[in-house]
C-alpha positions in Angstrom: 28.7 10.0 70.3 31.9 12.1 69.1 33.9 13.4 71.8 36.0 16.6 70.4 39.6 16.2 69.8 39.1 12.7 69.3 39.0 12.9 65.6 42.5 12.2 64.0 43.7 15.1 61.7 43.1 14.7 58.2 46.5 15.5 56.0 46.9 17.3 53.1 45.7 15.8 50.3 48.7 14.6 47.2 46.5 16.6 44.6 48.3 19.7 46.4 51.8 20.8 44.6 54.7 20.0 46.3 56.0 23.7 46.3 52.5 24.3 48.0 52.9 21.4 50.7 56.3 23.1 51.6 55.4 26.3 52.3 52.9 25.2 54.3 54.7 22.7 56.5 57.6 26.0 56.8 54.8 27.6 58.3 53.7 24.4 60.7 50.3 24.2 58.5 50.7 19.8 58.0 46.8 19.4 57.8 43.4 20.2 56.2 41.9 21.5 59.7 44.7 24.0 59.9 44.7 25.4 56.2 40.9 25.7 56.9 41.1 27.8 59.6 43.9 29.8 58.0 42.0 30.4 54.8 42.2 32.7 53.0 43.9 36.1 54.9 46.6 34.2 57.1 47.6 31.9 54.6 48.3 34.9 52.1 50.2 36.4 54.8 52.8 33.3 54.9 56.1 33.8 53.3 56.6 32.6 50.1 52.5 31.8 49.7 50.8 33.8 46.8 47.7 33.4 44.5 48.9 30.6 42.8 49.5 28.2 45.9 45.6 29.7 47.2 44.3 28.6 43.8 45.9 25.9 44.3 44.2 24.8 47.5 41.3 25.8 46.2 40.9 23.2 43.6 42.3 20.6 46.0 39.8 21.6 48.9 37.4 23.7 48.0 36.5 23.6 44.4 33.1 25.4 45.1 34.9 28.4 46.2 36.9 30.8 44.8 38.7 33.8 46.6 38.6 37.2 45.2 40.9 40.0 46.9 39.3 43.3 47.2 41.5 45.6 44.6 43.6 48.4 46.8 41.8 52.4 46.1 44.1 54.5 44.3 46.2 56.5 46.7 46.3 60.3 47.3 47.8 62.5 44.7 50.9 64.0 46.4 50.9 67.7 47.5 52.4 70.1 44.9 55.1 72.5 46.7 53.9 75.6 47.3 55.9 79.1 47.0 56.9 80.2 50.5 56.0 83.9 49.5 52.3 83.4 47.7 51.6 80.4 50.5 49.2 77.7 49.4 50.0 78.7 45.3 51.1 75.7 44.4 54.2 76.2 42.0 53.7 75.1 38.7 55.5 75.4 35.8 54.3 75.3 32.3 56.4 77.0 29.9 58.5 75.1 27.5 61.4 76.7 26.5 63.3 76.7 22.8 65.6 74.1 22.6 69.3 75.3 20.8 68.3 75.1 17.0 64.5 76.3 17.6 64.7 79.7 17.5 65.2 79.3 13.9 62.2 77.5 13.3 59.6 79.4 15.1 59.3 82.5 13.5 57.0 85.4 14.7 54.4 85.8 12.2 53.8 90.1 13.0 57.7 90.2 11.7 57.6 89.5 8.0 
């Protein structure tokens, strides 16, 4: 019969890199049960742990499994100022004008 807690904690395997084994022992995460429970969100949200330590884990612990973060929604367009006068009008402003030097290149074509 297996009483619970009596299990020893299994360590992190040496397959892990050692910049990985750091940033989890900064944290206080020193064996497999932990990074388990921890996977994936919290250990993403440790300092100095990215994609590269997770893959990392991955292939150490579980190579059948592979984390894919949901990609973040485009975020709102930002409001356009409006004129205080017209109200919601946005302003917009789409004239270009001549730059110094142009005016002698554009010629009107009713004036020859």
């Amino acid at each position: 019969m297996i009483i619970a807690g009596s299990l020893r904690p299994t360590p992190l395997p040496e397959k892990l890199s050692s910049r990985t084994r750091n940033t989890l022992a900064r944290s206080g995460i020193t064996t497999v049960e932990q990074v388990m429970d921890a996977y994936p969100i919290r250990l993403l949200k440790l300092p100095g742990f990215g994609m590269i330590a997770l893959r990392d884990i991955e292939k150490a612990l579980f190579p059948w499994q592979q984390y894919m973060p949901a990609r973040k929604k485009p975020g709102r367009k930002p409001k356009l100022p409006t004129d205080p006068i017209l109200g919601s009008f946005p302003i917009v402003c789409d004239v270009a004008f001549p730059q110094e030097g142009d005016m002698n290149k554009q010629r009107d074509p009713y004036i020859e």
